[in-house]
C-alpha positions in Angstrom: -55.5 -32.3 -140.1 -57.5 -35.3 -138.7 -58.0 -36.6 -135.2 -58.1 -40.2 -136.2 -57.2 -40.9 -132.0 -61.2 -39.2 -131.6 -64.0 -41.3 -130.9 -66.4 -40.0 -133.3 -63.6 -39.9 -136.2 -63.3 -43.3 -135.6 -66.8 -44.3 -135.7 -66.9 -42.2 -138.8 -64.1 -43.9 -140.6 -65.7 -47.7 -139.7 -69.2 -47.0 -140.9 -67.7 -45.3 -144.2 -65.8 -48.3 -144.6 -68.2 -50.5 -143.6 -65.6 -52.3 -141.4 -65.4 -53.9 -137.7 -63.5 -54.5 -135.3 -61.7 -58.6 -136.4 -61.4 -59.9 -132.9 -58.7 -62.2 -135.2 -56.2 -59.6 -135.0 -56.8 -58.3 -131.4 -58.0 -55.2 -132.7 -59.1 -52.1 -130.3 -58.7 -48.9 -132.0 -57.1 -46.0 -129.3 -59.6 -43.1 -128.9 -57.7 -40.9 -126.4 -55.6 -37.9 -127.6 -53.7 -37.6 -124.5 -52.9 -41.4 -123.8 -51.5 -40.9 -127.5 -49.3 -37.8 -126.3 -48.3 -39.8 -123.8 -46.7 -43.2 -126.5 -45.1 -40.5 -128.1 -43.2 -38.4 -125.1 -42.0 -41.8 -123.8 -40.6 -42.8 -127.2 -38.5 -40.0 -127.1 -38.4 -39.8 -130.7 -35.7 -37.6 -132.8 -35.4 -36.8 -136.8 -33.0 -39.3 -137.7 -34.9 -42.3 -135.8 -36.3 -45.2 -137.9 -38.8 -46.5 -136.1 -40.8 -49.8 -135.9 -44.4 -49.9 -135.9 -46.3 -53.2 -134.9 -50.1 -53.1 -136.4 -50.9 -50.0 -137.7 -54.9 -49.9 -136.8 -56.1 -47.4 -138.7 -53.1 -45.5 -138.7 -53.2 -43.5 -135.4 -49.6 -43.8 -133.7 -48.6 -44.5 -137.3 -49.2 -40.7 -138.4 -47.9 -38.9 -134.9 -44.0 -41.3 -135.4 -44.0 -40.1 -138.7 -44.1 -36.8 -137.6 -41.2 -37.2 -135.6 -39.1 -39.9 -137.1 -37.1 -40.2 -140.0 -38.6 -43.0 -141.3 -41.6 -45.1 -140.2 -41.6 -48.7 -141.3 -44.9 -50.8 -140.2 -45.8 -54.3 -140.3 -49.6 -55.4 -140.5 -51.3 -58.4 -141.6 -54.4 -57.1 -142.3 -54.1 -55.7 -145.9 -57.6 -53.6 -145.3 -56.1 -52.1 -142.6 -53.2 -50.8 -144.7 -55.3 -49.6 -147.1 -57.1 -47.7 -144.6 -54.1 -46.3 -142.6 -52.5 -45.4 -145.9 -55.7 -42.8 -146.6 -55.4 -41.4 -142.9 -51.4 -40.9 -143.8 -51.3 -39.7 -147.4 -49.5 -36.3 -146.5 -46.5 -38.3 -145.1 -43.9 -39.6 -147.6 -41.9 -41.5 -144.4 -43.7 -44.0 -143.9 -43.5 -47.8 -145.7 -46.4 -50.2 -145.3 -45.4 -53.8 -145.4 -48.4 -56.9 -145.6 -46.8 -59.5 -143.2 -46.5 -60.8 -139.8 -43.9 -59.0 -137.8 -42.9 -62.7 -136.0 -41.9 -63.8 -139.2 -39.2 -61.0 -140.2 -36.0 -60.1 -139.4 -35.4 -56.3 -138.2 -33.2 -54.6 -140.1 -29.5 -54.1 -140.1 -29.8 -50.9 -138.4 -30.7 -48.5 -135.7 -34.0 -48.3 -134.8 -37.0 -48.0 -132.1 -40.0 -50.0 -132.0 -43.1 -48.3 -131.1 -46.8 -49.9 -131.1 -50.5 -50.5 -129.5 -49.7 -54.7 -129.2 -52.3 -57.0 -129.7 -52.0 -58.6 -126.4 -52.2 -62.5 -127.4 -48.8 -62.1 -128.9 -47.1 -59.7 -126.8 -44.6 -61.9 -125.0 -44.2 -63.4 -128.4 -43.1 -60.2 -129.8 -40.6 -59.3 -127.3 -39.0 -62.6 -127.6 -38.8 -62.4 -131.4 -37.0 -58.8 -131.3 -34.9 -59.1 -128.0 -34.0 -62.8 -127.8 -34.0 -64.0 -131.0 -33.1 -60.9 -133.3 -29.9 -60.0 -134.5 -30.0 -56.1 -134.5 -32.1 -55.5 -131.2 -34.0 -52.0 -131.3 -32.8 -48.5 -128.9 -36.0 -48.6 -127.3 -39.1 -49.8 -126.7 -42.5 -48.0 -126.2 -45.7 -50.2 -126.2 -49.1 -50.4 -125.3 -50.0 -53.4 -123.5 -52.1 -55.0 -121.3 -51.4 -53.9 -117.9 -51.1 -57.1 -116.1 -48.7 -57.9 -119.0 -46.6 -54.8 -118.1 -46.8 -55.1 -114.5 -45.2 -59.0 -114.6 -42.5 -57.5 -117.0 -41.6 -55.0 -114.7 -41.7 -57.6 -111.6 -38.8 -57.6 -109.1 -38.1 -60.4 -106.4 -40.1 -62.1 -104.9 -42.2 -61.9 -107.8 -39.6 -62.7 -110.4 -41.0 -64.8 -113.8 -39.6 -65.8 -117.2 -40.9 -62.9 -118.8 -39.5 -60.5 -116.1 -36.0 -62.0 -116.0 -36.4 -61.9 -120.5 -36.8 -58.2 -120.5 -34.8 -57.3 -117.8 -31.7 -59.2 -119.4 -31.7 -56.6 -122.0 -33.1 -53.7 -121.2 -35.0 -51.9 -118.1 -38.8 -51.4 -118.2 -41.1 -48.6 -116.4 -44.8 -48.4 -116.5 -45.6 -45.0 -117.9 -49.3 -44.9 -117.2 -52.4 -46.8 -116.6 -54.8 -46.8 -119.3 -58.5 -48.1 -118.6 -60.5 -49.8 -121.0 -62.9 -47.4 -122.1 -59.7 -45.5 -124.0 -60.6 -47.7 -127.0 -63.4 -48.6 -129.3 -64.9 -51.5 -128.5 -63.4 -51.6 -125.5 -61.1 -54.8 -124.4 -61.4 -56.8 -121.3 -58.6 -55.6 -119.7 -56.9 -52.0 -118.6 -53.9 -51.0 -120.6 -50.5 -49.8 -119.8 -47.6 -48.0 -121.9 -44.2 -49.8 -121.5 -40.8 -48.3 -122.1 -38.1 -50.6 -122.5 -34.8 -48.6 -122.2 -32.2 -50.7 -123.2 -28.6 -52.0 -121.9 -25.8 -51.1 -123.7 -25.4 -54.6 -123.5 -27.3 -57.8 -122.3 -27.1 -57.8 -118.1 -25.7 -62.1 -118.8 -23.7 -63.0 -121.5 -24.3 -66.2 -122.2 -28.4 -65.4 -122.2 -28.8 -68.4 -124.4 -28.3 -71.1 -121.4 -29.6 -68.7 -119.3 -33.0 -68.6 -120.8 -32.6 -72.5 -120.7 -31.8 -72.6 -116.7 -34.9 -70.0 -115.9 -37.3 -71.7 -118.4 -36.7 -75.2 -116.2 -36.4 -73.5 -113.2 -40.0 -71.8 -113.4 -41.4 -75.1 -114.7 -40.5 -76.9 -111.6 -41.4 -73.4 -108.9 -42.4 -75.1 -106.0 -39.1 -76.9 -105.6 -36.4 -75.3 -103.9 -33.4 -73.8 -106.3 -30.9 -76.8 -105.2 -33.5 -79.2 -105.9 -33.6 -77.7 -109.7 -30.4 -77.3 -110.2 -29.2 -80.6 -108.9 -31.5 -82.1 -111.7 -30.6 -79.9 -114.0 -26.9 -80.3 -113.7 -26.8 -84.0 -112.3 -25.2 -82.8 -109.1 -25.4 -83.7 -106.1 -27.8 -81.7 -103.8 -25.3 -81.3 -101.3 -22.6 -79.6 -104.0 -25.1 -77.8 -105.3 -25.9 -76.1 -101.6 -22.2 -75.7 -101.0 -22.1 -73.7 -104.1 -24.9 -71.8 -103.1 -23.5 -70.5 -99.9 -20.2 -69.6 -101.2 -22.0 -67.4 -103.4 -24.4 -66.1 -101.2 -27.5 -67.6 -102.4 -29.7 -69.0 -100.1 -30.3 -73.1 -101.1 -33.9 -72.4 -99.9 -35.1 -70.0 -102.4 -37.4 -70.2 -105.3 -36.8 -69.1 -109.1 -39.3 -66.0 -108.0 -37.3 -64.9 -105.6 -33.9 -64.8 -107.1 -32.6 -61.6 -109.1 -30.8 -61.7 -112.1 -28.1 -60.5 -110.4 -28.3 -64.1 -108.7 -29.1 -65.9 -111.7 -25.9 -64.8 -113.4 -23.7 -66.1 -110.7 -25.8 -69.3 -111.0 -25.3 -69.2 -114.7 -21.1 -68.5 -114.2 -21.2 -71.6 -111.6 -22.6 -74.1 -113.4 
């Protein structure tokens, strides 16, 4: 069986092909056995998952999910990768390759987990595509990111952001590990990090729609204090809006960084 995760394999493959790296699609090819091991143990997968794949590279993580899964469904817009990751996965029967851009699809009407190695331009993108604006949201979540990107999702006050609160809503991140550049062929700019995304059983604010809206405004306006926001936000008075605050224990002062979403739901349920 090949070790398509192995430097020199890798190398091997791109000069047979006569292929590069299409800074385009943000690709960095994973050449770390154990950082793979690791995607995999957080991902927690069993044989009945249907799993997700984001970018299938030249089929790496694609061959260890379908290993594991039941079925491995992956979306990539490069049609020479596919053809590529299809050669590195013949033995596997599970797995269906689709030619199109993830952001433009709708998830299926079904259980599933989404696993992949994100290009890191789109990666807030993605999570808003299959946690905000998807209809059948996915079990879990294991990517690999960039770490920065990873660390602001997992934020807590007082470094609260949009991207925190958007996560949060709907499921709870952990960093698994730290993965440094040199893990990947050519290397990226940046350190990596695998994300897991456990989700809620259901979203932490029920009426996430308006409260995407509040956040987004708040956050646009951060150096203003909260009652300042929401009094032009809401077309209240500032002094109403600080009497609210108290009564629900929210100091007037704060800013949109330092508020939970804890806070933010009482917010939402007050105005």
């Amino acid at each position: 069986m090949i070790d398509i995760a192995d430097k020199n394999t890798v190398l091997k493959i791109l000069r047979a092909k006569n292929i590069k790296a299409k800074k385009s699609f943000s690709q960095n090819f994973l050449i770390n056995r154990s950082v793979l091991d690791k995607i995999i143990h957080a991902a927690e997968l069993e044989n009945t998952d249907n799993v997700i794949e984001i970018g299938c590279g030249l089929g790496v993580l694609t061959r260890e999910l379908a290993q594991y899964a039941k079925n491995v469904i992956v979306y990539e817009k490069d049609a020479d990768m596919i053809q590529i990751a299809k050669e590195n996965t013949r033995e596997f029967k599970n797995i269906e390759f689709i030619n199109a851009d993830v952001l433009k699809i709708e998830p299926p009407n079904k259980k599933y987990k989404l696993n992949a190695i994100i290009p890191y331009s789109i990666t807030s993108l993605i999570l808003k595509h299959f946690l905000v604006a998807a209809a059948y949201r996915p079990l879990k979540i294991v990517f690999l990111i960039q770490k920065e990107v990873a660390e602001k999702i997992c934020a807590l006050p007082p470094k609260m952001n949009v991207l925190a609160l958007m996560v949060q809503v709907f499921g709870k991140p952990q960093i698994i590990a730290r993965v440094p550049a040199a893990n990947f062929l050519p290397p990226p700019k940046v350190d990596s990090a695998i994300l897991k995304i456990d989700m809620h059983s259901a979203p932490m604010i029920k009426n996430y729609k308006k409260f995407f809206e509040i956040v987004r405004s708040a956050f646009n306006q951060k150096r203003k204090l909260l009652s300042q926001t929401l009094a032009k936000l809401t077309k209240k008075q500032k002094s109403e809006i600080e009497k609210i605050l108290i009564k629900s224990n929210i100091n007037p002062l704060s800013r949109p960084e330092n508020l939970s979403i804890k806070n933010w739901n009482i917010i939402i349920n007050d105005f």
